[in-house]
C-alpha positions as CSV (number, residue, x, y, z in Angstrom):
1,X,44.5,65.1,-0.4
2,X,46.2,62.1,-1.7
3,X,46.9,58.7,-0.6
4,X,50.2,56.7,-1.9
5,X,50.3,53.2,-1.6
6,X,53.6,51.5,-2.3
7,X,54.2,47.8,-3.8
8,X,56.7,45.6,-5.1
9,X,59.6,44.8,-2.8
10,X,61.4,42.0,-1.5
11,X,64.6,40.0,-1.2
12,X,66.5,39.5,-4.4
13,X,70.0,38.7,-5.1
14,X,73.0,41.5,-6.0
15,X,72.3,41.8,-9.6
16,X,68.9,40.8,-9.4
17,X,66.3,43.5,-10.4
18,X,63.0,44.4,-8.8
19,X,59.8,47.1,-10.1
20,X,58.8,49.1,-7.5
21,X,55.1,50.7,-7.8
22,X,53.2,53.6,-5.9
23,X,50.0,54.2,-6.3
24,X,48.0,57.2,-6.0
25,X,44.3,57.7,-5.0
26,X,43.6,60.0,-7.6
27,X,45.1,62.1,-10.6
28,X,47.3,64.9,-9.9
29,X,46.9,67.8,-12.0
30,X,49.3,71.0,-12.1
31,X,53.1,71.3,-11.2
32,X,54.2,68.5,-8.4
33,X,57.3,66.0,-8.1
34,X,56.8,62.4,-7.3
35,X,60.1,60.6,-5.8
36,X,61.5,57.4,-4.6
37,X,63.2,58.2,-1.1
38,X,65.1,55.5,0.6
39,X,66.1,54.7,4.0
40,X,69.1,52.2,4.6
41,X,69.2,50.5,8.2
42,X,70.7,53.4,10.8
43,X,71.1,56.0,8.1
44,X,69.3,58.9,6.9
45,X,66.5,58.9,4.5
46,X,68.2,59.9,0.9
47,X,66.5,61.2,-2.7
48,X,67.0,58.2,-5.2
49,X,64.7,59.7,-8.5
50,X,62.3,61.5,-9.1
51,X,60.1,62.8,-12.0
52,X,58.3,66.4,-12.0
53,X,54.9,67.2,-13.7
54,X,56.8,67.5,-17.0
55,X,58.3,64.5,-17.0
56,X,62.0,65.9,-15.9
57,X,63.7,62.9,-14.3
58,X,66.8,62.9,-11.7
59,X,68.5,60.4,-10.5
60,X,71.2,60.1,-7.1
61,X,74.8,59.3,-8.7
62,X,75.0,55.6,-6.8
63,X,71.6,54.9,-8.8
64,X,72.3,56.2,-11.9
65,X,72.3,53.6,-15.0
66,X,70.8,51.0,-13.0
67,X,67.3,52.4,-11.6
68,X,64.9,54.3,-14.2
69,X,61.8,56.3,-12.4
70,X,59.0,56.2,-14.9
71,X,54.9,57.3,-14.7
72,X,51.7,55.8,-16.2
73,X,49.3,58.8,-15.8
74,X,46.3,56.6,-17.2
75,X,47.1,54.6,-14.0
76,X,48.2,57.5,-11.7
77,X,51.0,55.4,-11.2
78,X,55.0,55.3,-10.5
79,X,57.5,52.9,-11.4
80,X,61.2,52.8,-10.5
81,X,62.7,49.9,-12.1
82,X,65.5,48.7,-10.1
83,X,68.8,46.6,-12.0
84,X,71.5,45.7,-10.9
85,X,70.9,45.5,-7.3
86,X,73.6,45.9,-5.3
87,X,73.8,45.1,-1.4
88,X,73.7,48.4,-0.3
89,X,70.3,49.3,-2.2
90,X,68.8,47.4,0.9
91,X,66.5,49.6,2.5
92,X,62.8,50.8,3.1
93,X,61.5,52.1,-0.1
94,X,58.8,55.5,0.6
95,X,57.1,57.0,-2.5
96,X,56.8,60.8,-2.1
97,X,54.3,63.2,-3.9
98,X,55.2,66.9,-3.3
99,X,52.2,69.0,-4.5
100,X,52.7,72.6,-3.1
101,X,51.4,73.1,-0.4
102,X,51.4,69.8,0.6
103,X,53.9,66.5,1.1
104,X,52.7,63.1,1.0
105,X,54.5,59.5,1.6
106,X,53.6,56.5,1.0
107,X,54.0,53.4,4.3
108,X,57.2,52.6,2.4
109,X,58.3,48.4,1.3
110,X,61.4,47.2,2.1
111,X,64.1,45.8,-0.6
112,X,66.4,43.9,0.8
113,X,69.5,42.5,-1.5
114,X,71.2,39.7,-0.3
115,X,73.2,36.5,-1.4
């Protein structure tokens, strides 16, 4: 089992930039995908990035050139590194770990961008 604790958001202005951090309780060892999932106000959670065990990286189109998922295994940590920010990017922020059989999240921060 493994706990994900997410850090790092906050209100910043469109084109503003913000490092988003999710920690895990321990190392993860084998094939798994960790992702940064978001949740705009009354809409549906959505895939932003993610990174596999390998180090394969994908990214949704309205993210693309401006976020950049990244890990530090010596601190079983993930990083998305958010540019640009835009107005709609507002939204809760999970961290998700999927580790056949199992599906962890994070409590999710919230990233709000706003003049």
């Amino acid at each position: 089992q493994v706990q994900l604790v997410e850090s790092g958001g906050g209100l910043v202005q469109p084109g503003g930039a913000l490092r988003l951090s999710c920690a895990a309780s321990r190392n993860i060892f084998g094939v798994y995908t960790m992702g940064w999932y978001r949740q705009p106000p009354g809409k549906q959670r959505e895939l932003v990035a993610s990174i596999t065990s390998g180090g394969s990286t994908s990214y949704a189109d309205s993210v693309k050139g401006r976020f950049t998922i990244s890990r530090d295994n010596a601190k079983i940590t993930v990083y998305l590194q958010m540019n640009s920010l835009k107005s709609e990017d507002t939204a809760i922020y999970y961290c998700n770990l999927r580790y056949s059989p199992y599906d962890y999240w994070g409590q999710g921060t919230q990233v709000t961008v706003s003049s």
